[in-house]
C-alpha positions as a Python dict, from the first residue, in 0.01 Angstrom:
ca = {
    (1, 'X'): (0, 0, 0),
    (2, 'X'): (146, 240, 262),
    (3, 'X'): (344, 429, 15),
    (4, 'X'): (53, 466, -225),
    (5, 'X'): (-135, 574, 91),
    (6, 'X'): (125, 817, 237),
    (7, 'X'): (106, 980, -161),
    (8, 'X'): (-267, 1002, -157),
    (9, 'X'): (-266, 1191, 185),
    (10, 'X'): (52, 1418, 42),
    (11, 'X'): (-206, 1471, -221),
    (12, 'X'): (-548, 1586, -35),
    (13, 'X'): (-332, 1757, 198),
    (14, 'X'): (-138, 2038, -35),
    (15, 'X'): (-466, 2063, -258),
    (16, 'X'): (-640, 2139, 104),
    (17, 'X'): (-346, 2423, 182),
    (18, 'X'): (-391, 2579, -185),
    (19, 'X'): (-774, 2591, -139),
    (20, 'X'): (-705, 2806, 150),
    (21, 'X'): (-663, 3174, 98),
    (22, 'X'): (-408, 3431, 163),
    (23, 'X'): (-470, 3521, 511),
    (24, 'X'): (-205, 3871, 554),
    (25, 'X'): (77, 3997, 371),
    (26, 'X'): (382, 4118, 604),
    (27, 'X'): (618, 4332, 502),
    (28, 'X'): (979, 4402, 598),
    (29, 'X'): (1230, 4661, 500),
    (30, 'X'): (1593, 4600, 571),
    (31, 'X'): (1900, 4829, 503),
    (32, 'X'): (2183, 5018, 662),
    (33, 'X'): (1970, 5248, 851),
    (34, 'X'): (1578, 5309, 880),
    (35, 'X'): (1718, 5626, 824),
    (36, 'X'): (1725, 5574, 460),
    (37, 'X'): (1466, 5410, 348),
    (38, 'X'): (1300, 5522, -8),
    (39, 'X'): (1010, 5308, 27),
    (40, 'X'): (747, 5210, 278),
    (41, 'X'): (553, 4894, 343),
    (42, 'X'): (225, 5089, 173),
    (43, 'X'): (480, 5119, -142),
    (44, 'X'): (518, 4726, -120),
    (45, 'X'): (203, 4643, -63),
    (46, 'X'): (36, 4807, -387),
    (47, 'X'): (305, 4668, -580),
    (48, 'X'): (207, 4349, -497),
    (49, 'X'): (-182, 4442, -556),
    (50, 'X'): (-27, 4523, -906),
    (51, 'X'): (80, 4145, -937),
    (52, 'X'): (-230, 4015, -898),
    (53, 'X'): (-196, 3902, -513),
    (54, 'X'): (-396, 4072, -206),
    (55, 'X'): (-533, 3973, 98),
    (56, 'X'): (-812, 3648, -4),
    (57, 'X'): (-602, 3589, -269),
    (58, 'X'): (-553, 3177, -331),
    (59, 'X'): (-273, 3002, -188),
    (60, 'X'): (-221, 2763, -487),
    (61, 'X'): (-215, 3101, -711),
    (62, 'X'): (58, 3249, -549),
    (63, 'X'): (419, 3223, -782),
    (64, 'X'): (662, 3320, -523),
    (65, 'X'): (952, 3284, -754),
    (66, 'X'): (754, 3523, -1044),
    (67, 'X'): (676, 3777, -733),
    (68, 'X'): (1051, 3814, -644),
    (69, 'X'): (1182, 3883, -971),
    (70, 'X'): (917, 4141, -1043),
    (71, 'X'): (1109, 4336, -781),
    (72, 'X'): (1391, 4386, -1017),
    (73, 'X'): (1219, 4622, -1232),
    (74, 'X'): (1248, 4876, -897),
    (75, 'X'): (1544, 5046, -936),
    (76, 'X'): (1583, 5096, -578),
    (77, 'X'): (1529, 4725, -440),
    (78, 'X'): (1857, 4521, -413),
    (79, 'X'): (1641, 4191, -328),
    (80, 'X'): (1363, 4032, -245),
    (81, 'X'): (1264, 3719, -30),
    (82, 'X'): (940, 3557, -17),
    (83, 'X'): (752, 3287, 188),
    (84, 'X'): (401, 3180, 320),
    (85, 'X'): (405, 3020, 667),
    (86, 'X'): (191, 2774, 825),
    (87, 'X'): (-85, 3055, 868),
    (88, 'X'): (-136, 3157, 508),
    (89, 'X'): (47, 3466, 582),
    (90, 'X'): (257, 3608, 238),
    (91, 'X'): (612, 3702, 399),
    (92, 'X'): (785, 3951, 178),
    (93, 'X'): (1162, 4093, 270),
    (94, 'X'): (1273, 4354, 67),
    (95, 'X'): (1605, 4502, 66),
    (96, 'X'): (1652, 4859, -54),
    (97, 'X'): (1953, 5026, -226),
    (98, 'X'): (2142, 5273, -3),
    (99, 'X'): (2270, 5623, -232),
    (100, 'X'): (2609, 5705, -143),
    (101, 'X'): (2613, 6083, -323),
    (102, 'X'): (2363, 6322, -484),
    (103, 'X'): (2477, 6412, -852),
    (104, 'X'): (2350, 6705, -1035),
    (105, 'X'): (2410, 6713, -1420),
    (106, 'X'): (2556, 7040, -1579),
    (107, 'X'): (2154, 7078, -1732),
    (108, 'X'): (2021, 7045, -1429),
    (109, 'X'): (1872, 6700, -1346),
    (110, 'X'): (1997, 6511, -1065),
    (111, 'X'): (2018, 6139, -956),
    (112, 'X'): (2151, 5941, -699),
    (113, 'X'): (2431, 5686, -679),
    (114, 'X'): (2466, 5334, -494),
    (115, 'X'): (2756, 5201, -402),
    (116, 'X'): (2807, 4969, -735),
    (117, 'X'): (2828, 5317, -928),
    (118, 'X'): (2425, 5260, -1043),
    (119, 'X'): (2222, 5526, -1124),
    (120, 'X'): (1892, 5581, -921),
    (121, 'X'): (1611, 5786, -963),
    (122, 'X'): (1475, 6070, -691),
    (123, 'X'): (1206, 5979, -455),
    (124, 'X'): (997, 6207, -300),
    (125, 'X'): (974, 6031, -6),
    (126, 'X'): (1249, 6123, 180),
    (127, 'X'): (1550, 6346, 160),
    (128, 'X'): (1916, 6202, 293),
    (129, 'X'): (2188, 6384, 380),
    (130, 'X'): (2453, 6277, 122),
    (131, 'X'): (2798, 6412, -85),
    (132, 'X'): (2676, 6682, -336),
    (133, 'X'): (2850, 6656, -696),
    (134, 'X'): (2774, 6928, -941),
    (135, 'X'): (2877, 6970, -1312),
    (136, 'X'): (2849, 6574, -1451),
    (137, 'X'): (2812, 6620, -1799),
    (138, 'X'): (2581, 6343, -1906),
    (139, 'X'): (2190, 6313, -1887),
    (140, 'X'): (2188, 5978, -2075),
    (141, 'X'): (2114, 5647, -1956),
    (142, 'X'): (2401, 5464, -2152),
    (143, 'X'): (2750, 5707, -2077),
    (144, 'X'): (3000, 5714, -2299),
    (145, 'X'): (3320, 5602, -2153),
    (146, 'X'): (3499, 5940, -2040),
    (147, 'X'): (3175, 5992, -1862),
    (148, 'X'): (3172, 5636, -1725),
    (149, 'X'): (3528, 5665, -1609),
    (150, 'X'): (3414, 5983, -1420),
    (151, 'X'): (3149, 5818, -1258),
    (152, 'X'): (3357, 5585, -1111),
    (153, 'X'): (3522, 5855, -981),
    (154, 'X'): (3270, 6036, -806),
    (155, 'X'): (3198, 5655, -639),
    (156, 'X'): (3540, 5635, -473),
    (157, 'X'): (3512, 5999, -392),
    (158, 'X'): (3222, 5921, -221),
    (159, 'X'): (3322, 5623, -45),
    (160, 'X'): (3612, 5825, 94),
    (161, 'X'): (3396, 6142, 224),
    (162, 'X'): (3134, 5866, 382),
    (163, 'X'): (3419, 5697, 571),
    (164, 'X'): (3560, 6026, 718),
    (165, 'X'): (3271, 6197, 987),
    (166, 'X'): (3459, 6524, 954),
    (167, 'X'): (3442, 6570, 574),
    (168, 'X'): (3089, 6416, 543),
    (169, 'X'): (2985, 6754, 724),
    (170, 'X'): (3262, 6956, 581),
    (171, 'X'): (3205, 6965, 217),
    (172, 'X'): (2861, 7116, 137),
    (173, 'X'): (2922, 7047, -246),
    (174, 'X'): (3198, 6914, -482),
    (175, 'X'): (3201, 7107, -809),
    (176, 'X'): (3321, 6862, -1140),
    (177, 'X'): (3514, 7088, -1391),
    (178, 'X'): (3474, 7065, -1696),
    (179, 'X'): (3867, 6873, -1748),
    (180, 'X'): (3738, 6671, -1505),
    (181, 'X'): (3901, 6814, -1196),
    (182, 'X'): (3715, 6835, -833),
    (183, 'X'): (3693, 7177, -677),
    (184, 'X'): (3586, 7184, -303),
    (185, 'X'): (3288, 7413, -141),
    (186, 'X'): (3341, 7370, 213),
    (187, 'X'): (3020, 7426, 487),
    (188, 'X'): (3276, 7595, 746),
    (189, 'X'): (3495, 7866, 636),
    (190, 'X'): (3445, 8088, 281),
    (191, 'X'): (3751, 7975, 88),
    (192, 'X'): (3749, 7687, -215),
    (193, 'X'): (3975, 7345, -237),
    (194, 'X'): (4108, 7297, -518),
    (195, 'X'): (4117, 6889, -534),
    (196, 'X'): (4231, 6857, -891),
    (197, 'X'): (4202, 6469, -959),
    (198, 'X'): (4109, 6134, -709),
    (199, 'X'): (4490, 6025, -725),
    (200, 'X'): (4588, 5974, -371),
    (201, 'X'): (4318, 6113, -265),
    (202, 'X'): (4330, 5977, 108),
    (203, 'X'): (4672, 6209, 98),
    (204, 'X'): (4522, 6539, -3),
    (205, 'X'): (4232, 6508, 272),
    (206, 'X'): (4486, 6415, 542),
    (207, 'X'): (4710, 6721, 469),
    (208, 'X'): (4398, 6918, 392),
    (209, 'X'): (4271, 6834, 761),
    (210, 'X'): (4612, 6909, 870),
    (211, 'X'): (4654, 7249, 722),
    (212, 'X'): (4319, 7340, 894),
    (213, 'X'): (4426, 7237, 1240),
    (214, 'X'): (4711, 7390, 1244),
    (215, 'X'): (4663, 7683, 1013),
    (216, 'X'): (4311, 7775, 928),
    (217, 'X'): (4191, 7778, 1282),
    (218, 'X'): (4482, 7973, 1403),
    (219, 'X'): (4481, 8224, 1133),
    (220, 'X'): (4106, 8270, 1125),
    (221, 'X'): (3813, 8042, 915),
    (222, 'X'): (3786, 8338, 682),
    (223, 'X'): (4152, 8468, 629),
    (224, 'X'): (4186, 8259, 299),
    (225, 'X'): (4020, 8217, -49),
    (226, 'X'): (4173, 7937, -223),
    (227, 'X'): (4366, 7606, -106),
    (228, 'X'): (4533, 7456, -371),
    (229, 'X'): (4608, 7029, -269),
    (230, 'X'): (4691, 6923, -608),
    (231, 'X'): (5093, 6971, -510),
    (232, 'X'): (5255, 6704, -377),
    (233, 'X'): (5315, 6723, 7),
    (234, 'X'): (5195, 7066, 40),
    (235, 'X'): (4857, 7272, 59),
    (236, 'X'): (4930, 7662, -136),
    (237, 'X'): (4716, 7864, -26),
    (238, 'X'): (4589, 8217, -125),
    (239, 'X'): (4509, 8465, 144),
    (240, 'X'): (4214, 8737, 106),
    (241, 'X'): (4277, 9062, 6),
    (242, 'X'): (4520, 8939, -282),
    (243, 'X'): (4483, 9014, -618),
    (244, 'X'): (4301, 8693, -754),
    (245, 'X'): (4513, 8504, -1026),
    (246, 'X'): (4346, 8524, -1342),
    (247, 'X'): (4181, 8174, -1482),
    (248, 'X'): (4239, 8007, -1800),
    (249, 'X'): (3913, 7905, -1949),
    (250, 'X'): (3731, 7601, -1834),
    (251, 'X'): (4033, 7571, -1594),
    (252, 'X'): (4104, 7557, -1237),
    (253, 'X'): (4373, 7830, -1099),
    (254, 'X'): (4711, 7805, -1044),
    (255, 'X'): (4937, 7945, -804),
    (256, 'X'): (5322, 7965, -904),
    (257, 'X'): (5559, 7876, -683),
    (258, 'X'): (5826, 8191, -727),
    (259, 'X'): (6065, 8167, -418),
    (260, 'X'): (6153, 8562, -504),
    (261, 'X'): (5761, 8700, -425),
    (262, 'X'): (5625, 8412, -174),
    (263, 'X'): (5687, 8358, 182),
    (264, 'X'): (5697, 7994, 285),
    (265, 'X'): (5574, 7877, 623),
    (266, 'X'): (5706, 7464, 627),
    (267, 'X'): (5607, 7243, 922),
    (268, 'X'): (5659, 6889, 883),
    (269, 'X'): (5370, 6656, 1094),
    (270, 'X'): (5348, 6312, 1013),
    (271, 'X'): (5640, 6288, 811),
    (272, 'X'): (5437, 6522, 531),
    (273, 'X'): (5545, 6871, 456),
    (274, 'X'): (5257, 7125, 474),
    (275, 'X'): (5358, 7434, 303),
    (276, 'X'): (5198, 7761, 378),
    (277, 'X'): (5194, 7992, 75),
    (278, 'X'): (5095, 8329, 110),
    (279, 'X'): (5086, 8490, -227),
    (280, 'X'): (5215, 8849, -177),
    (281, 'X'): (5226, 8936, -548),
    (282, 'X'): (5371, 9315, -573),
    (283, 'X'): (5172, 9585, -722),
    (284, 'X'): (5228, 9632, -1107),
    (285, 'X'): (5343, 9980, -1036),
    (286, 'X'): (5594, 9921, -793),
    (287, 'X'): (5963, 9894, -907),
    (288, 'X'): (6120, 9570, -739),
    (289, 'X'): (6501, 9615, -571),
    (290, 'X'): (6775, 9563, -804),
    (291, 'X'): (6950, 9408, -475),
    (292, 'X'): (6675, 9114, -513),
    (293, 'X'): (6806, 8976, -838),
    (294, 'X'): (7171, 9070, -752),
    (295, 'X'): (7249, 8672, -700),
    (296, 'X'): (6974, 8536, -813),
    (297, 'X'): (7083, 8156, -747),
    (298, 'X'): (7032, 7859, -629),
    (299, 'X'): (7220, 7880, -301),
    (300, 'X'): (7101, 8265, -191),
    (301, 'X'): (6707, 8200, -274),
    (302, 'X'): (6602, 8087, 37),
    (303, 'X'): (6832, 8413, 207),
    (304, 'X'): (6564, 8659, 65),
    (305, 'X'): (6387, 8836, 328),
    (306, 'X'): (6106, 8811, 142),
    (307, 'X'): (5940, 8934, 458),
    (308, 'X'): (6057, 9285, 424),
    (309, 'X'): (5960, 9300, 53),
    (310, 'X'): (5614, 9194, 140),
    (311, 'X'): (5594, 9496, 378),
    (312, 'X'): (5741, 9728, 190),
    (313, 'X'): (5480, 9647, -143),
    (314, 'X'): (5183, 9499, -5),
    (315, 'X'): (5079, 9748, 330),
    (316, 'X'): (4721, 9641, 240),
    (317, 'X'): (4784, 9292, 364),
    (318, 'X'): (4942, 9419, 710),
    (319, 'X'): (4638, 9663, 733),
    (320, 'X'): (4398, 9382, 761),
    (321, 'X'): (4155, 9307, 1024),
    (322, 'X'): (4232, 8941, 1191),
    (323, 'X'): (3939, 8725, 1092),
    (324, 'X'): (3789, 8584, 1398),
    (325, 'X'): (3928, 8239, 1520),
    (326, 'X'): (3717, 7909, 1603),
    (327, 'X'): (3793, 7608, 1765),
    (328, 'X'): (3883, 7302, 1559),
    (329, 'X'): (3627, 6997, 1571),
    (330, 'X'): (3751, 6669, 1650),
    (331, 'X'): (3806, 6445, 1374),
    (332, 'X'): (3680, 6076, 1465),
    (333, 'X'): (3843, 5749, 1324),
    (334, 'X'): (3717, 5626, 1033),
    (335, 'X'): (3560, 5264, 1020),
    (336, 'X'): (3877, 5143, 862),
    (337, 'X'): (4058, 5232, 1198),
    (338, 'X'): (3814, 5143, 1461),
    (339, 'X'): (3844, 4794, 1265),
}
């Protein structure tokens, strides 16, 4: 007799709570930042409207489980959590996607990327300051697998540059060619990386930060036009007010290492050799000294004062204003090192 009693007051009691009606709906946002959220507790709340549930709305016809999964057809909620507490209050804990990069498509359109590689839409809402790709060369919701691949690529880029305070700032816009290499637009200094692929990637922006500390700054933000990282161990770079090497189409450039017309600045830091190359490519006119290619061998290369044949063909370069100098920002520790 108890137990049949204890089951008919079980009974009255829940059909008591689902008589009762919804008495507030609380929302909560969570995500990295409230920096970055796409969506606001207004946003929620007509969603749920759209579901059928609002403020009076019975207890009993509440389906939290059918409410949560209607969030999945948002492309920018990660999860939801629902609940109703002792006071007929509708708890609902939404978690939003963060974007990691900004991609523009080589027609135009532009979405954003989380940090599983998925494409989200633009919201109107609120703009973030994230990694700029240009040139990705599908509009399509289903990518074929080159285009995929790339993807993925532009996700580890962007995990790297988001990890690294002084190249989040840095680089105003990565350019994708159309081979599929990256090409650098930096926001300090008017010169272009040239990245060429994501393999060891970590390496190219450590002797890329190197080369600027010790000899962008030094030399001037605006005394080079191209730095060329897709060398092992070395950054070649191309000082202004040199005859531009001529591109191959669809191609990146590149600069040739001759030991007979470059001068080579090496300084090893870090146990990596960053290699200075000023490209002091003579004048088609001008007749080269026979005495250059006299012994033109392995062990008299490097006795070439190349110096002297630089000034005695290219007076335009020793003409040149200095371009002014800056100081050097600090570069922080990534969240891999302060772990």
């Amino acid at each position: 007799m108890l137990a049949i009693g204890a089951i008919i007051l079980f009974i009255f009691s829940w059909k008591a709570k689902t008589d009762k009606k919804c008495a507030a709906i609380q929302i909560e946002l969570v995500g990295n930042t409230s920096d970055n959220l796409f969506m606001n507790e207004q946003d929620i709340i007509k969603f749920i409207n759209e579901q059928g549930i609002q403020i009076g709305t019975s207890i009993g016809s509440i389906n939290l489980k059918k409410l949560e999964h209607s969030f999945d057809t948002i492309k920018w909620v990660e999860f939801a959590n629902t609940y109703i507490d002792n006071q007929q209050q509708l708890h609902v804990k939404v978690a939003q996607k963060i974007p990691l990069a900004r991609v523009f498509t080589v027609a135009g359109n532009s979405f954003y990327i989380d940090k599983t590689g998925q494409r989200l839409p633009l919201r109107s809402s609120y703009v973030m300051r994230l990694p700029v790709f240009t040139g990705f060369p599908s509009d399509q919701d289903k990518l074929a697998v080159p285009d995929s691949l790339l993807l993925n690529d532009i996700l580890f880029f962007a995990k790297t540059i988001q990890e690294d305070s002084f190249f989040l700032v840095q680089m105003a816009q990565i350019n994708i060619e159309p081979n599929g290499d990256f090409e650098i637009i930096p926001a300090l200094g008017d010169h272009t990386v040239l990245l060429g692929s994501i393999e060891n990637l970590e390496d190219k922006l450590n002797r890329l930060y190197t080369f600027y500390k010790k000899v962008w700054v030094p030399s001037g933000i605006n005394a080079y036009q191209v730095l060329d990282l897709r060398f092992d161990h070395q950054v070649v770079a191309l000082k202004k007010g040199v005859t531009p090497i001529n591109y191959a189409a669809g191609m990146l450039p590149i600069i040739p290492l001759n030991p007979l017309i470059i001068d080579t600045v090496t300084e090893k830091i870090d146990t990596n050799k960053i290699t200075m190359v000023k490209s002091t490519r003579a004048p088609v006119n001008n007749t080269i000294p026979k005495k250059l290619f006299a012994k033109n061998t392995k062990e008299n290369v490097g006795k070439i004062n190349t110096k002297t044949y630089n000034k005695i063909n290219n007076s335009s370069l020793t003409q040149k204003e200095q371009s002014a100098k800056a100081q050097m920002p600090q570069k922080k520790a990534s969240k891999q090192q302060i772990n």
